[in-house]
N, C-alpha and C positions, 0 to 999 in steps of 0.2 A: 287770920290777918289778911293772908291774898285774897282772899274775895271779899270783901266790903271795899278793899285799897282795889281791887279790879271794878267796881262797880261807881266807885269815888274817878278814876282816870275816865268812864265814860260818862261821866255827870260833865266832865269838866271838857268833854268834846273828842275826847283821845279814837282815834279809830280803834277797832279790834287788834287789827295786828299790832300796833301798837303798845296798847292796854296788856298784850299777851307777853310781850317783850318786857315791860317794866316789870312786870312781876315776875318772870326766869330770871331777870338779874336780882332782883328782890331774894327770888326763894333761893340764889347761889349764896347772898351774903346773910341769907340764914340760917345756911347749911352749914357754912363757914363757922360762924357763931355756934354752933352746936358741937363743932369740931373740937374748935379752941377752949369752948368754955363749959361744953356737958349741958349748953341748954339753948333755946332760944329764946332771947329777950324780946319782951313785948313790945318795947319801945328804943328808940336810937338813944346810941348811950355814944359823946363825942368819943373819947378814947377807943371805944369799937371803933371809930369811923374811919382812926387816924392808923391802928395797925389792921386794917383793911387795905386801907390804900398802899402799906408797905407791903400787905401780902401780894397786891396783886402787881406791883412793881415790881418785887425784889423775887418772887418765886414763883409766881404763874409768868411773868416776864411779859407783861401785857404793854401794849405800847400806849402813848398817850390818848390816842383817839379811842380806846376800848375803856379805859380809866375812867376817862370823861363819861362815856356813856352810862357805866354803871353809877356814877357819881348823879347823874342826873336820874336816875332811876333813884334813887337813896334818898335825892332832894325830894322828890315827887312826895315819898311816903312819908317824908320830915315835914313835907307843907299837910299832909292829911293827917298826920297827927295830931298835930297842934290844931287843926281845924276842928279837931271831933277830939278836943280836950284831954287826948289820951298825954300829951306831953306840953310843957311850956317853952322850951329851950330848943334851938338852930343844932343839930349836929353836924350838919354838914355848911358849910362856910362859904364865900365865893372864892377863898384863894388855896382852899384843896381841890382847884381845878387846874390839870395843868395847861402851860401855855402851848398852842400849837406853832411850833415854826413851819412855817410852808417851804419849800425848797423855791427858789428862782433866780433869773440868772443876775449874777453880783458882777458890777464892773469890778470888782476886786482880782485882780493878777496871780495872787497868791493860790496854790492850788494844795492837794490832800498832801503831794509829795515832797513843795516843799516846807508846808506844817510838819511832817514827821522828820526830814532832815534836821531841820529848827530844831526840834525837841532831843537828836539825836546827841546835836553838838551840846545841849546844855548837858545832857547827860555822863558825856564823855569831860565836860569840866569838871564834875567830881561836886559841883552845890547843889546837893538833893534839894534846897529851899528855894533856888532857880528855876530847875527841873519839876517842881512839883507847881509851880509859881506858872508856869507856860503850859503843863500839863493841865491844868486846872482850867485855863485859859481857852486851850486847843477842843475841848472838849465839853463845855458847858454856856459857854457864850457869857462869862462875867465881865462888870464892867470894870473898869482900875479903881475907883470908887470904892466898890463893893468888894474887892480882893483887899484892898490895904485896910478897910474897916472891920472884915472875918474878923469874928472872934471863936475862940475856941467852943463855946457854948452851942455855936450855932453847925459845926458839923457832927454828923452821928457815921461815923464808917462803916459802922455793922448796920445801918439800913441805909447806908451808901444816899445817904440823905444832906443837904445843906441847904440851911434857912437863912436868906440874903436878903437882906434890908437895902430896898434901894432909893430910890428919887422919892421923897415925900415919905419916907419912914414906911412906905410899903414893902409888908413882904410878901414873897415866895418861896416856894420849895425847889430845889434847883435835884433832879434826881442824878447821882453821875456813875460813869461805870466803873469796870474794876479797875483800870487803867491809870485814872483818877485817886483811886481808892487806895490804891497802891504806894504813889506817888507821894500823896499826903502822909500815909503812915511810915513809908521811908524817913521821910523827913521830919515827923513828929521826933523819930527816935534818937534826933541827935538834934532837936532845937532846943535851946536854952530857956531855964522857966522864968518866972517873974512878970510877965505878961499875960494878958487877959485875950489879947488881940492873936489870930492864927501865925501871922506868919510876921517873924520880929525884925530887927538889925542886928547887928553885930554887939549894942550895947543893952539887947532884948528890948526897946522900947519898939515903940508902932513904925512898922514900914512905913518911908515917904515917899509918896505918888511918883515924885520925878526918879525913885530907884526901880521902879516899872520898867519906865523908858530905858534906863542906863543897862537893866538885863538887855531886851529887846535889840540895842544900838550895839551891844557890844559882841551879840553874834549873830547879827542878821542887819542884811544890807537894805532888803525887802520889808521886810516884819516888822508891822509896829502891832500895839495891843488895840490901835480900830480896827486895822487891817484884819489882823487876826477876828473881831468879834465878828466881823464882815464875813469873812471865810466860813467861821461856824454857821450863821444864819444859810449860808448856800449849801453848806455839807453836811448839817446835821443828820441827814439819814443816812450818809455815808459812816459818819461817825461813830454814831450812836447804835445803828440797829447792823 
């Protein structure tokens, strides 16, 4: 398979070093495949594609820019497949790509320390669904929106994965750490069932947006949930890595 798919990247212009590159990350994810499954498939199969991407998030711990790369190497081989009839079907997608946040500078006031105070005092209130609700928040860059909409379908904690529908019914994969991971499974184990949606009220129906705010106002003078989305976009490598 590497060399007709190495011979195919220089038809299509790819310098050498290049062409050399795509196919080591090629022949990693079908090494990989050989690992997990006792064989290497001929052709992109999506569900490979999708505990791929978990593999290299969640246990090579690669970061988004290295993700992307191999993913665009993957796409490479998904477009020359389907060009030389070996396959009919996209494995790989545009929104198994993840998003890069750049770091720069936020006129936002709000700084790493006092995000973790924030989170300290909901802590210290004893509402793991508060706590988990700003942890979530401090750590992944969601919008209020898309936090009172979670539903429980859409997180997986054991691939520390959550699938967020945002503006125009778009989604993404939001990848979070343990931190998060944590937070949420706290609070799973004392939220009350009957709902479909993550994170409920007091009579289990869907949180209401303005009880967002009513966390945020009621123990922080600073903090609101732009501010904070503002803060992650400046800190995310603080954060995250």
């Amino acid at each position: 398979m590497l060399k007709p798919f190495s011979k195919y990247l220089r038809t299509q212009g790819k310098a050498a070093n290049t062409a050399a590159a795509y196919c080591r990350d090629v022949s990693l994810y079908l090494k990989w495949c050989q690992a997990a499954f006792g064989e290497r498939p001929a052709r992109l199969y999506r569900a490979n594609v999708l505990e791929y991407i978990s593999f290299m998030r969640n246990v090579k711990g690669y970061d988004p820019r290295t993700v992307n790369r191999h993913l665009s190497s993957l796409r490479c081989l998904n477009d020359w497949l389907v060009k030389t009839g070996q396959q009919a079907e996209a494995a790989v997608l545009p929104n198994d790509f993840m998003k890069i946040q750049l770091q720069y500078a936020s006129p936002c006031t709000v700084t790493k320390k006092d995000v973790e105070m924030f989170r300290q005092r909901l802590l210290e209130s004893g509402s793991k669904r508060d706590y988990a609700i700003v942890t979530l928040y401090a750590y992944s860059g969601i919008r209020r929106s898309e936090c009172v909409n979670l539903k429980l379908d859409q997180v997986d904690l054991m691939a520390k994965e959550i699938r967020v529908i945002g503006k125009g019914g778009k989604q993404r994969p939001v990848y979070i750490n343990d931190k998060v991971a944590h937070a949420l499974l706290e609070y799973l184990k004392e939220r009350k069932p009957g709902s479909a949606y993550f994170f409920v009220s007091r009579q289990s129906g869907k949180l209401a947006p303005s009880r967002i705010n009513q966390i945020f106002n009621k123990y922080s003078d600073i903090i609101t949930p732009k501010t904070l989305r503002h803060t992650y976009s400046s800190l995310i490598f603080i954060l995250l890595f």
